[in-house]
N, C-alpha and C positions, 0 to 999 in steps of 0.2 A: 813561425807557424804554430809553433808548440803555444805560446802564450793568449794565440786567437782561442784555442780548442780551451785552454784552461780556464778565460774568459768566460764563453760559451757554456762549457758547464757549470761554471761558476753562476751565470744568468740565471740558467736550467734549472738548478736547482732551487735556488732563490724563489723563481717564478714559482716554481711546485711545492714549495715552502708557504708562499703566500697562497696559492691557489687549496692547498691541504686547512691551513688558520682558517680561511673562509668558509669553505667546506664541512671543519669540525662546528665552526660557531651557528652554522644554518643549521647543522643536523637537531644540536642543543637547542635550539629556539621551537624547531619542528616537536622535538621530543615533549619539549613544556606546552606546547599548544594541544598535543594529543595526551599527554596527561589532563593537563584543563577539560577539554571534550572531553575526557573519560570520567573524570569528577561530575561534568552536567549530567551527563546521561544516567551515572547513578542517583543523582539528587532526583532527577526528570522521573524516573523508575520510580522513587522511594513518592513524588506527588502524587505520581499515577495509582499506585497502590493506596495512599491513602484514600482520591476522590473515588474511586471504587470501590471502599469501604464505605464511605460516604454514600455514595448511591445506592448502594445494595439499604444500606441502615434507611436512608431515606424512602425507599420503595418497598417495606416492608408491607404486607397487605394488610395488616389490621388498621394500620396509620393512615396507608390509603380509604379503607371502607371508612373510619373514622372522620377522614377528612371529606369526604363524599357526603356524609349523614351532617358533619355540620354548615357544609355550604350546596343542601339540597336545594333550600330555597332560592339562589340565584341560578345554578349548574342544571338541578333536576337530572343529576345518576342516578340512575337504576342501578342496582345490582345483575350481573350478566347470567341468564339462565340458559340450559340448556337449548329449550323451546325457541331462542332467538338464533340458532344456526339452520341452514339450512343443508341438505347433500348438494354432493357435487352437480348428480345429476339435474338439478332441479336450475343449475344459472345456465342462463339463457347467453350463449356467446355470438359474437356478429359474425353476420354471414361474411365471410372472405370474397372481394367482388374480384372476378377470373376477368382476365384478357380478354380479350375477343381476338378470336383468331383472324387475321386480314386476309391472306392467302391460303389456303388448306390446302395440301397436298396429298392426292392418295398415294398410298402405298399399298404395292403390293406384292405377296413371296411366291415367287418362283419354285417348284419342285424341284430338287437340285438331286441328280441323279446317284447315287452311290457310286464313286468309278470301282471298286472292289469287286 
C-alpha cells in the first residue's frame, strides 16, 4: 500500500512540476507582450505629441490669414468681424409641436379637513 501512495506522490508532484514550467513560461511570454504594449503606447504618445505640435504650427493664424489672401480668388474668405455674429436672443428656434391630449381628465382637490 506504501509504494501505491509513494507513486502517487511521485505523479503529484511531477504533474505540479510540469503544471508550475507551463505556468512560469506563460507568465514570461505575458510579461514580454505587456512590455511590447508598453513600448507602443509610449512610441504612440511621443506621435501624438509630435502631430499636435504639428497642428498647433500648422493653424497658426497669420499662415492661416495668409493662406486665405493668397487663395482669395477661388475660396473668397473674408476676414471674420465682429458685425457678422448675431445675440442669442435674436435665433429664431422651432416651435416644439406638443401632443394632443386624446382623453382629458379633470381633476379636481377636495378640501381635506385638518383631523387636529
Amino acid at each position: 500500500m506504501r509504494s501505491i501512495a509513494y507513486v502517487l506522490a511521485a505523479l503529484a508532484v511531477f504533474g505540479l512540476a510540469f503544471w508550475a514550467y507551463r505556468e512560469n513560461y506563460a507568465t514570461q511570454r505575458v510579461l514580454g507582450e505587456t512590455r511590447q504594449l508598453q513600448r507602443d503606447i509610449g512610441a504612440a504618445q511621443v506621435r501624438l505629441s509630435v502631430l499636435r505640435a504639428e497642428w498647433a504650427y500648422l493653424n497658426r493664424p497669420n499662415r492661416l490669414r495668409e493662406l486665405a489672401d493668397i487663395n482669395f480668388d477661388r475660396l473668397g474668405l473674408l476676414p471674420l468681424r465682429p458685425d457678422q455674429f448675431g445675440r442669442v436672443d435674436e435665433v429664431s428656434y422651432p416651435m416644439v409641436d406638443l401632443l394632443p391630449l386624446m382623453n382629458p381628465i379633470d381633476i379636481s382637490t377636495l378640501a381635506v379637513e385638518d383631523p387636529l
